[in-house]
C-alpha positions in Angstrom: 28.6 -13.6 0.9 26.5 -13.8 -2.1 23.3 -14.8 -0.3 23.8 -11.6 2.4 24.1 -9.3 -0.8 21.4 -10.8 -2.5 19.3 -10.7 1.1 20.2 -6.8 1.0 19.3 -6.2 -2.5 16.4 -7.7 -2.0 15.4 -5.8 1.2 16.3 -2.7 -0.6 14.3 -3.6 -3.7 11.6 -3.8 -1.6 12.0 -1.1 1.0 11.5 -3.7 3.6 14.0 -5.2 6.2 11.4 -7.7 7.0 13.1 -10.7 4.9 16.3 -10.7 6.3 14.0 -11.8 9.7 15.0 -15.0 12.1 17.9 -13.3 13.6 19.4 -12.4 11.0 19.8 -15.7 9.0 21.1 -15.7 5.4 18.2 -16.7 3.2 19.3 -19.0 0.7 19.4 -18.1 -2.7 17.0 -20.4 -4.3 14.6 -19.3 -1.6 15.6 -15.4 -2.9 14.9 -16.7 -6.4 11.5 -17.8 -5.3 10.4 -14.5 -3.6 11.9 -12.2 -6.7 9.2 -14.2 -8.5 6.5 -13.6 -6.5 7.6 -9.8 -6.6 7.9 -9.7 -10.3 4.2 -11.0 -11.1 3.3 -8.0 -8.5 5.0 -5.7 -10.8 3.7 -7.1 -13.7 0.1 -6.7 -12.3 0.9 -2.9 -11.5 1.5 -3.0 -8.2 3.7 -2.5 -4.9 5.4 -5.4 -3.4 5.3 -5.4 0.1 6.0 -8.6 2.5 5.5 -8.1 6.0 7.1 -10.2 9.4 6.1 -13.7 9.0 5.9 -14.5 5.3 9.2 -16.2 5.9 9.4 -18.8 8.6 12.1 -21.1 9.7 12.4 -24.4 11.5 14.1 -27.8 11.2 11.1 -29.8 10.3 13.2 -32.7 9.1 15.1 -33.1 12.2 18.6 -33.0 10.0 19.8 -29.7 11.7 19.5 -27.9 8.7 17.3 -24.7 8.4 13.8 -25.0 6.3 11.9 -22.5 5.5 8.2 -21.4 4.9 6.1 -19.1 2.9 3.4 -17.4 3.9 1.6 -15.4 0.4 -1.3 -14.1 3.5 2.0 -11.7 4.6 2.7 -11.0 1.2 1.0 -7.7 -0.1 0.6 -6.8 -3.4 -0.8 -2.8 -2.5 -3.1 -2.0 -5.7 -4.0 -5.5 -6.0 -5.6 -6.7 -2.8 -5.7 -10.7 -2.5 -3.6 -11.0 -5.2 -1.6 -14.1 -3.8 -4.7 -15.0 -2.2 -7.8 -16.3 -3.9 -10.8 -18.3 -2.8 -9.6 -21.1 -1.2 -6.4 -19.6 0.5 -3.0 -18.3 -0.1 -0.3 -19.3 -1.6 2.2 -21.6 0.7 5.3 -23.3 0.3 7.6 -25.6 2.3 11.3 -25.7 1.3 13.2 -28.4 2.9 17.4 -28.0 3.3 19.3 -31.3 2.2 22.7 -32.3 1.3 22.0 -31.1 -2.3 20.9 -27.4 -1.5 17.2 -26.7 -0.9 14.5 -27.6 -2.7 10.5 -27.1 -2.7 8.8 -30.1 -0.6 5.3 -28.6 -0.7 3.8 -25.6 -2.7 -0.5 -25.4 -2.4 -3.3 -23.3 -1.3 -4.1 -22.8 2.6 -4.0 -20.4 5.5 -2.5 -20.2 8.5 0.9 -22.5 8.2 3.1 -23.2 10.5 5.8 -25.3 11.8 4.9 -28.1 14.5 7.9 -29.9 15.3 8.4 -32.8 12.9 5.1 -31.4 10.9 3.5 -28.6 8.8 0.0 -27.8 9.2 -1.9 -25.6 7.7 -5.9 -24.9 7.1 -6.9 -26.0 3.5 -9.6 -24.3 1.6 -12.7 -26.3 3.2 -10.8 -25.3 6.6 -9.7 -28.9 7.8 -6.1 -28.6 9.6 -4.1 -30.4 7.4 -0.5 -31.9 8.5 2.6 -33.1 6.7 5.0 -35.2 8.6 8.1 -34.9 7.2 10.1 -37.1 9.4 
């Protein structure tokens, strides 16, 4: 219950539904924690926090039946401050893997275009070489 309030305070902190994406899934509250981050340094810089469909991903990229989760910064606007999640050399991505213990940040870097690929993450890194992580 707490994660589907904090999922709705969230979305209505930032005007946008687009969060509470992959059919409706609870996002866990570390994850929530996480993204109230990147919307505070926003804020901070004077601008509007606005994510859009895909900065949140999920997939079981562990093959432990548990949901993981992946963020995109490239669908992560801050309006007044173009780019500001994304510098030369990418944007910022992270992989959060879901284990006994709760969830917890496998990978954080710099990249473009991540994505889940069955057992792997890949992703483009600054000198735009596909990169994957096999997590199995």
């Amino acid at each position: 219950m707490k994660s589907t309030l904090a999922i709705a305070a969230l979305s209505m902190l930032l005007a946008q539904p687009v969060l509470a994406q992959s059919a409706g899934q609870e996002l866990p509250a570390d994850l929530l924690k996480a993204i109230k981050g990147q919307i505070d340094q926003c804020r901070y810089a004077g601008g509007n926090p606005l994510p859009h469909p895909g900065f949140v991903t999920t997939g079981d990229i562990n093959g432990d039946g548990r949901t993981d989760y992946l963020t995109d910064s490239a669908r992560f606007e801050c309006q007044g401050y173009p780019g500001y999640f994304c510098q030369q050399g990418g944007c910022d991505v992270a992989l959060y893997l879901t284990g006994p213990e709760g969830l917890k940040r496998a990978w954080q870097g710099k990249g473009t275009q991540p994505r889940f690929e069955g057992n792997s993450f890949s992703y483009r890194d600054p000198s735009g070489a596909t990169k994957r992580l096999n997590m199995r």
